[in-house]
Phi, psi and omega in degrees: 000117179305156183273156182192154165225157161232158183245149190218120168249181189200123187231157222225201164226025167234316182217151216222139163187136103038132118228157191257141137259133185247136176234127175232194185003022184097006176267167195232118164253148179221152193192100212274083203279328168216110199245158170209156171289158171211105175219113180331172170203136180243147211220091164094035198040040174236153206245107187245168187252143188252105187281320208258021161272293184296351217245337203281315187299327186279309170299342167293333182275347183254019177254324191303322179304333161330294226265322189259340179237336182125191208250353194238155145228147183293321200215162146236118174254133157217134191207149205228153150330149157236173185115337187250160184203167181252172144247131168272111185320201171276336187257029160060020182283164182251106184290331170204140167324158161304169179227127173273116148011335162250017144328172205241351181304357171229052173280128176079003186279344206267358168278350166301324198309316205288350170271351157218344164226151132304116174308319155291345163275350190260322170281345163292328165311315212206024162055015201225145180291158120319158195174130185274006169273335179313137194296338145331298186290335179276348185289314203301328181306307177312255201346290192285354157290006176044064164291136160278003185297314195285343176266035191200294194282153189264331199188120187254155180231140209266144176305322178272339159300321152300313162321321152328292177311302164348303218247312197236323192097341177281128163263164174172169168223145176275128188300345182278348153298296169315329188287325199285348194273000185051068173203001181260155118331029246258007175260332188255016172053021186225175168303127186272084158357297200298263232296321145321319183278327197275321154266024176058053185252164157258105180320305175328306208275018218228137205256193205265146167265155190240116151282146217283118186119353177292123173303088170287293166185173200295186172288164153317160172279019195238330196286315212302319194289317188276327180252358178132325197264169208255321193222172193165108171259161194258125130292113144314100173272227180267094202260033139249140200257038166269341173290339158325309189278348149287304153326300194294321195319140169279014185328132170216147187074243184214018188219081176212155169234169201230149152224126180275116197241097167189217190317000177213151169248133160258132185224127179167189196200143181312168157173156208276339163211185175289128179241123168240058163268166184299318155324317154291318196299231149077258201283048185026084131261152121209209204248102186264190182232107179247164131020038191111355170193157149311135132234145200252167190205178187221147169238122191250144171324252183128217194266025176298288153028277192269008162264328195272349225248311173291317187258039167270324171305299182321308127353309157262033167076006153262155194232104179236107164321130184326330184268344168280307179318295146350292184315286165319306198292328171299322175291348172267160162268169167315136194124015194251173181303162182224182193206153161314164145241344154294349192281137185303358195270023168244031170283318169188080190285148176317277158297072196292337196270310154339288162290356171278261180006298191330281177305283164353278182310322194260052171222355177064033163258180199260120196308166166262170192224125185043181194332301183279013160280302197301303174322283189297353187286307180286324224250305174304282213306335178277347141286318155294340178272330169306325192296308177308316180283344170287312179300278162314343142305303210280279168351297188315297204243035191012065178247126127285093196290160187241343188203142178237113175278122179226136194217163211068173189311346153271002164301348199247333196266107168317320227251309153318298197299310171313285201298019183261270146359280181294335169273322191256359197057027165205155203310180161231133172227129201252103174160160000286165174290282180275069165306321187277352182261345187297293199292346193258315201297304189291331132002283157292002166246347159290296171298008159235033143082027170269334162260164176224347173240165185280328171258027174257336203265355193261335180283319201288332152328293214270004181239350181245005186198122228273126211258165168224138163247163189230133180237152203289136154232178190035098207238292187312321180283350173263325157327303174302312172302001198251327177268315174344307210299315179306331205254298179290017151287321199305294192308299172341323183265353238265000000 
């Protein structure tokens, strides 16, 4: 395989950064040339992504490659959160900044939904629960607030398809973005007509669909003068970027599970189609898109939790690095209170530290006191609910797994990979770090043919990146810790 590089940019929802992948002898190198903050703003008590900050970062990141590699790339890729979006006017305009996914504008839509679809018809349509972030549901928010956006726009593009847009003037959604929008179709590979009509959305504004590795088109002649490069096709890899992160897992044969792991936790597992059955529907799964397959997951809060938990501490002037909490948490034992990591009130609480104390107090556990109780407080409950979602994925999909793969930035926190390890009784074997800049770079070398399978990008990993495993200890005091677990959820909900 000839050496190439591509550029990946991969933005988050606390931070974004620039990276180059190089690929040579059969190796994947990544070398991370620009990072930036991406930090919502909120404006007239509505809560927005400040895009065209963020749209700023990307020509930065594409000069800095300019300034260290030269004027040519094999590829540009970008993958995003999903669920959020811009609208484009009649004039090909961005009508309003996005509105960010935790925003309070679709508070009370979802007792509407069932009143024009059944959430089990809805989920048979399109592989994906109700969720008040879902890009349905903000659409629907317009809709019953009799928003003038939706009488005005020509075209929503998914965030990295606006960037895209942004960079070449072509639209489109790359599908493994589209299933997030609960508005795809992912057995008839389209738009689901039935799920527009019945919630009165307008199908029209919905762009051309892309499969993941498709050339959407070159840079503009405007971009290439302003940052430096001569040549550049905009690829779509997989650009949400838990389907990126997926893409990488170094996974072999068929009996392993995945946790994409960071501000959000994905527990899942590959699979050859989509399941919508009431079973699933039930047991809150649903059904994504990576490279070459289906996977079906569950989304767990994940270490939003412990970013919101520092920075509440912070606030009252202690300051702690992610790796001191870390720290901290390893010095407590086992035994401290545990929490839903799901319950709705830590999607997006004033005080996160607060609502843990909360939550603690009304389950008749004993609060945790200070950083490093909480810090260990988050980190067991996140493991124990991966057992759960593992247990019931196996189920599901009458599988046994054998091996649990983690990958993203929670892949780097020892203590979360162990305390994984001991709650579910199987190994963990933990890396890449950058599953997602991995899987957007290889991606793109699929589509310009440096690569040629979804299990060559999977070889090209697992040779390119140094995994640490972990093996289950105490496997009897985590069974007891495991029916606890069960019971204050249970009591939580009671």
């Amino acid at each position: 395989m000839d050496s190439s590089r591509f550029l990946a940019f991969d933005l988050g929802a606390e931070s974004g950064r620039g990276v180059v992948g190089s690929l040579a002898g059969g190796e994947l190198a990544l070398e991370e040339i620009h990072r930036f903050v991406n930090e919502p703003v909120e404006v007239c008590g509505t809560l927005h992504w400040d895009v065209l900050a963020l749209y700023g970062h990307l020509l930065k990141g594409m000069r800095a490659y300019v300034g260290r590699f030269g004027d040519g790339v094999e590829g540009l890729g970008i993958d995003t959160w999903g669920v959020d979006f811009g609208l484009l006017g009649q004039d090909e305009k961005l009508l309003q900044n996005p509105v960010h996914y935790r925003d309070r504008r679709t508070e009370g839509v979802l007792e509407a939904v069932p009143g024009k679809m059944a959430p089990e018809e809805l989920f048979r349509c399109t592989g994906m629960p109700l969720s008040p972030v879902n890009t349905s549901v903000q659409l629907l928010s317009l809709r019953l607030r009799q928003s003038p956006l939706l009488a005005y726009a020509k075209t929503l593009l998914m965030m990295p398809d606006l960037f895209a847009y942004f960079l070449t003037g072509q639209v489109g959604c790359e599908r493994t973005n589209a299933i997030s929008t609960q508005l795809y179709d992912p057995r008839k590979r389209q738009w689901s007509e039935e799920a527009f009509k019945k919630l009165d959305l307008p199908r029209s504004i919905m762009p051309p669909l892309l499969d993941p590795g498709t050339v959407v088109g070159e840079l503009a002649e405007s971009v290439r003068r302003s940052v430096g490069l001569k040549r550049s096709g905009v690829i779509a890899p997989c650009t949400h970027d838990t389907a990126s992160a997926v893409a990488a897992v170094p996974g072999q044969d068929h009996d392993w599970a995945f946790i994409s792991s960071g501000t959000w936790s994905v527990v899942g597992a590959l699979t050859d189609e989509c399941w919508t059955s009431p079973e699933v529907f039930s047991a809150g799964f649903c059904n994504e898109i990576t490279v070459g397959s289906f996977f079906v997951c569950r989304n767990i809060m994940g270490l939003w939790l412990l970013q919101q938990t520092r920075h509440a501490w912070s606030q009252t002037g202690e300051a702690h690095s992610y790796d001191e909490l870390v720290r901290l948490a390893t010095s407590v034992p086992m035994g401290t209170g545990l929490v839903n990591p799901d319950d709705p009130r830590f999607l997006a609480p004033k005080d996160m530290s607060e609502a843990i104390r909360e939550f603690c107090a009304r389950t008749s556990q004993r609060e945790p006191q200070g950083p490093g109780e909480e810090a260990r407080c988050i980190l067991e409950s996140l493991a124990l609910s991966y057992r759960k979602a593992l247990e019931d994925l196996g189920r599901i999909l009458q599988r046994r797994f054998r091996v649990l793969h983690v990958v993203g930035g929670g892949a780097r926190n020892g203590l979360l990979c162990q305390l994984t390890a001991n709650a579910t009784g199987l190994p963990v074997v933990a890396g890449p770090v950058e599953a997602t800049v991995a899987g957007n770079v290889l991606v793109q070398a699929m589509a310009t043919r440096y690569l040629s399978t979804p299990a060559e990008i999977r070889e090209v990993v697992r040779r390119s990146t140094k995994l640490t495993e972990y093996e289950p200890r105490d496997q009897a005091l985590w069974e007891d810790r495991y029916g606890t677990y069960l019971q204050i959820v249970q009591r939580a909900t009671a």
